[in-house]
C-alpha positions as CSV (number, residue, x, y, z in Angstrom):
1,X,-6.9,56.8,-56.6
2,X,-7.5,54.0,-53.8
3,X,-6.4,50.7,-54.2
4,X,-9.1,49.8,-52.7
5,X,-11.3,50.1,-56.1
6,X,-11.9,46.6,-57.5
7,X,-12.3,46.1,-61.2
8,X,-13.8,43.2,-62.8
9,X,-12.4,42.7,-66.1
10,X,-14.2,40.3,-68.5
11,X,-12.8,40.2,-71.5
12,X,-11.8,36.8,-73.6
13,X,-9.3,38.0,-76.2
14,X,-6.3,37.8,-74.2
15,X,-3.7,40.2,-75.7
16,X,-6.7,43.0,-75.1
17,X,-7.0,42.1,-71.7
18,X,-3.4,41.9,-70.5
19,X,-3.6,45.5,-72.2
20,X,-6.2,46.9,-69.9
21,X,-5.4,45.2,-67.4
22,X,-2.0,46.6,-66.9
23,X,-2.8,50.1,-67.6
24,X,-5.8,50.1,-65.1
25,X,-3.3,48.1,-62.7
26,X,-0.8,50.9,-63.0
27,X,-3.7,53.8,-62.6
28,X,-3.5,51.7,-58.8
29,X,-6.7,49.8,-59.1
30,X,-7.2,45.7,-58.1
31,X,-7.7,43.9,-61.4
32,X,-9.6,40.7,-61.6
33,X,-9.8,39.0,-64.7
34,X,-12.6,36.6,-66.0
35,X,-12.4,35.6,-69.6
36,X,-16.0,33.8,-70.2
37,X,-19.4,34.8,-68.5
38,X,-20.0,32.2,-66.3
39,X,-16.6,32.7,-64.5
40,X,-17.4,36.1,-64.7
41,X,-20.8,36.1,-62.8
42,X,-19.6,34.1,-60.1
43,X,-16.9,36.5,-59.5
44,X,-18.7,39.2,-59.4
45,X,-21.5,38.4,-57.3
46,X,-18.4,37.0,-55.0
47,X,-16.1,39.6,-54.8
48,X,-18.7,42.6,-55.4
49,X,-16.3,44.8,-57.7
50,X,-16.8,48.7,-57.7
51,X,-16.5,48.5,-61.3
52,X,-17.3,46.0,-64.1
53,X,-15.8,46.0,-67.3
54,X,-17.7,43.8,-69.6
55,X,-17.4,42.5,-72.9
56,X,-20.2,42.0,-75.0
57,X,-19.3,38.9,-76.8
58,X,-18.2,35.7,-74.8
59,X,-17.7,32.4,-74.2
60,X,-20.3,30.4,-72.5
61,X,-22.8,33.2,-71.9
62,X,-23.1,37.0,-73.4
63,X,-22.3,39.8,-72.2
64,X,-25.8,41.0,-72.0
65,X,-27.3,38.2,-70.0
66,X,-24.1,38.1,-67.4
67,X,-25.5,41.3,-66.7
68,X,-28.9,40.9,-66.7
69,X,-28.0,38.2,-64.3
70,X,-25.7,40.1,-61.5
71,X,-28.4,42.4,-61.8
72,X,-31.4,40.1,-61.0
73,X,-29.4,38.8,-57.9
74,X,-28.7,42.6,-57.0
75,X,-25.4,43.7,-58.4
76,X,-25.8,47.7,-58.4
77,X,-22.9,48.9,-59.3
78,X,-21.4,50.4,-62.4
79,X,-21.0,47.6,-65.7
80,X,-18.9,49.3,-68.9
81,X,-19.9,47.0,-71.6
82,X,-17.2,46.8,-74.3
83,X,-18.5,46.3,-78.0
84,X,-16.4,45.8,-80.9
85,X,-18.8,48.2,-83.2
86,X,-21.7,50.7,-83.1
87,X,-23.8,48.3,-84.1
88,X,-23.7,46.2,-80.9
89,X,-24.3,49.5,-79.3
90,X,-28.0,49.9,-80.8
91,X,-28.3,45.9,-79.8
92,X,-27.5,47.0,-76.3
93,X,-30.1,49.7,-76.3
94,X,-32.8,47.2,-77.4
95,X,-32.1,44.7,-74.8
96,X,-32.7,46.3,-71.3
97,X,-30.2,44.9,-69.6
98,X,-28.5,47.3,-66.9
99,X,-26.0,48.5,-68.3
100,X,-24.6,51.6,-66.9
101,X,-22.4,52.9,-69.9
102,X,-20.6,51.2,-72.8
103,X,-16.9,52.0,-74.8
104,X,-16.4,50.8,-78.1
105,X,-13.9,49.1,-79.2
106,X,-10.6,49.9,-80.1
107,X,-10.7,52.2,-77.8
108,X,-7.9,54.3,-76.5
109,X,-6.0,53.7,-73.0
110,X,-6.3,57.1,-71.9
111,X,-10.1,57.2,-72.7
112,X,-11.1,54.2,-71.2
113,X,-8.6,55.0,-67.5
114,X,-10.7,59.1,-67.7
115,X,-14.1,57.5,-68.4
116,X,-13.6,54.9,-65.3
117,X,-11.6,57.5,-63.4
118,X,-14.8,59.9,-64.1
119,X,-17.2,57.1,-63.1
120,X,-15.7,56.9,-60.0
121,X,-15.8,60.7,-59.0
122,X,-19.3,60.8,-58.7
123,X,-20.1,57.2,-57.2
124,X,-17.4,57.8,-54.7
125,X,-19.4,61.4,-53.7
126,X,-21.7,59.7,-52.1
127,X,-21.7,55.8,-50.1
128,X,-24.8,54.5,-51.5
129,X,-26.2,54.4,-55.7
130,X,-26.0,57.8,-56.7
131,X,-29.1,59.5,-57.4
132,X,-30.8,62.7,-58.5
133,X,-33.9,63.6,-57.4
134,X,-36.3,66.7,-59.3
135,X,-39.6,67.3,-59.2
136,X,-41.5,63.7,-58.6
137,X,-38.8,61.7,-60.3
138,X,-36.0,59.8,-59.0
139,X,-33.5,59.2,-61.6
140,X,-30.6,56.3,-60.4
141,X,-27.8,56.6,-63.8
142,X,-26.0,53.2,-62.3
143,X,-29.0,51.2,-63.2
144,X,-30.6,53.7,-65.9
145,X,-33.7,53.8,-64.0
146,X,-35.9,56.6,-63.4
147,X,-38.5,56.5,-60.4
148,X,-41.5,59.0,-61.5
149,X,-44.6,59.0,-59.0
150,X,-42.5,55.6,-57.8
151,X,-43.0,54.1,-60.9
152,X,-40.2,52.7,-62.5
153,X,-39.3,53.7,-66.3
154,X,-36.8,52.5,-68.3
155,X,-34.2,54.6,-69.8
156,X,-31.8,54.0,-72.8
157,X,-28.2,54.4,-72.0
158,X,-28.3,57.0,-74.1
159,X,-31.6,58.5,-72.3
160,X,-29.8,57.8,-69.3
161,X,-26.4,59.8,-70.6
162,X,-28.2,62.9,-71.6
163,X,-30.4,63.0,-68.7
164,X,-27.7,63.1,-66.4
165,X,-25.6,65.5,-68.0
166,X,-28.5,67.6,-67.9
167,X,-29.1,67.0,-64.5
168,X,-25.4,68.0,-63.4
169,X,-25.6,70.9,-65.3
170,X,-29.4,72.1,-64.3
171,X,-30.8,75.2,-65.3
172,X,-27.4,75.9,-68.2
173,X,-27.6,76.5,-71.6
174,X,-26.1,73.0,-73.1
175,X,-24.9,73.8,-76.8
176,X,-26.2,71.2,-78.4
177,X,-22.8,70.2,-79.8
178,X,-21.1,69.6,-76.3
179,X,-24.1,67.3,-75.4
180,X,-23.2,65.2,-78.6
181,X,-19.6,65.4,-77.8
182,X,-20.7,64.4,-73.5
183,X,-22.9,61.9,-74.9
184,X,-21.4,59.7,-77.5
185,X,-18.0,60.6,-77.6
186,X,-14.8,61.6,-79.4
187,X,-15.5,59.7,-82.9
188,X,-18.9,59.7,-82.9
189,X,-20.7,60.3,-86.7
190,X,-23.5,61.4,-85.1
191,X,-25.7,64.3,-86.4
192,X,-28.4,67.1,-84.4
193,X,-31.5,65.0,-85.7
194,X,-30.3,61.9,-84.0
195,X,-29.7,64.2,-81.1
196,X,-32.9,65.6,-81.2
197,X,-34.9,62.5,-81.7
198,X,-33.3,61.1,-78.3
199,X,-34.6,64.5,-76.3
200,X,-37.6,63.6,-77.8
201,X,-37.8,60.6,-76.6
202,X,-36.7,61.7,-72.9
203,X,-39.0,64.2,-72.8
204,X,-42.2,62.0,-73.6
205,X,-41.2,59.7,-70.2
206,X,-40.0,62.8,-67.9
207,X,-42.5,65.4,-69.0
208,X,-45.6,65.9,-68.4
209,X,-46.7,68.0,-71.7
210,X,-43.8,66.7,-73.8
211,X,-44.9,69.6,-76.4
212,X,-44.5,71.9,-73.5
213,X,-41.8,70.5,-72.1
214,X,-41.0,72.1,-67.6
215,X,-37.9,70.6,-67.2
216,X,-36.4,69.6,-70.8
217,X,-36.7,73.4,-73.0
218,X,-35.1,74.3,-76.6
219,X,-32.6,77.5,-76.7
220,X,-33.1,78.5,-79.9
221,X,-30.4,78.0,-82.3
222,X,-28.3,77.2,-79.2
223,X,-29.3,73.4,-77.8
224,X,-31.1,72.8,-74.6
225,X,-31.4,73.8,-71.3
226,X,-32.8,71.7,-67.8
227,X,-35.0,74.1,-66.0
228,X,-35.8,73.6,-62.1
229,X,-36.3,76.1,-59.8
């Protein structure tokens, strides 16, 4: 991995940070450090990190409206918000704020260095946002945006996580239990209706007949599958 890639981490518990910040130091990225939000949205819209790592409660200003902020004064790039329990993560999804992704805290070293290490792949495959394009829709994951008839509509990060692992893997049969496992992760308690109420959702802002769904279809028994020709 490049040393080029710059990391923002904002984090204000210190023994956490030093933590991360020395494993993602010895993975050979450039660290910075912030440990409140306003230090941390002036660094980031000054040094223009590839990556920012960003915890949901701070000092001085949240998590959620240092990102809403770097986003308003066109930040673009990836933001991992870091929340201490599931809880915060349905918080996140009600506030819209930009957020690319989030990990959940305690997480574990390795997970946290594969998911940024993954992250990276695909951003690095191409120089500007990545984006998929299908039918008239636009969808950009960085920003969980999806452009239909260049409209914008707003996705959930979960929205955002499914549709793009569809999206990678278009026109596959997707067991529904490796899209859970894709989607929220090692420890997740999470069952098929939840699952299914999420597709549900996606379908009704990508589809046009979301009871006939193109793109979106049920296997039977098996999970899902993205159809485009």
């Amino acid at each position: 991995m490049s040393k080029e890639i710059k990391i923002a981490l904002v984090e204000d518990d210190e023994n956490l940070r030093f933590l991360v910040a020395e494993r993602l130091g010895s993975e050979g990225y450039t660290v910075l450090e912030a440990a409140d939000g306003l230090t941390a949205e002036k660094l980031i819209l000054e040094q223009q990190p590839d990556i920012v790592l960003l915890d949901w409660m701070l000092p001085g200003k949240q998590g959620a409206d240092v990102c809403q902020e770097i986003r308003s004064k066109g930040y673009d790039k990836l933001v991992i918000m870091m929340t201490a329990k599931a809880q915060d993560v349905d918080k996140i999804e009600a506030y819209n704020v930009g957020v690319s992704d989030y990990v959940t805290k305690p997480f574990n070293m390795d997970v946290l260095a594969a998911l940024i290490e993954n992250k990276l792949k695909y951003t690095a495959s191409s120089d500007k946002s990545e984006s998929y394009r299908f039918a008239n829709m636009e969808h950009q994951p960085n920003t969980h945006t999806l452009i239909k008839d260049g409209k914008k509509v707003e996705l959930t990060i979960l929205e955002n996580r499914i549709l793009l692992y569809f999206l990678k893997n278009r026109n596959k049969v997707i067991h529904r239990e490796e899209l859970m496992m894709e989607v929220w992760g090692y420890n997740a308690d999470v069952n098929t209706r939840t699952l299914d109420m999420h597709i549900v959702r996606l379908r009704k802002k990508i589809e046009e007949n979301p009871d006939s769904p193109q793109f979106l279809q049920t296997v039977r028994g098996i999970g899902y599958k993205f159809v485009l020709e």
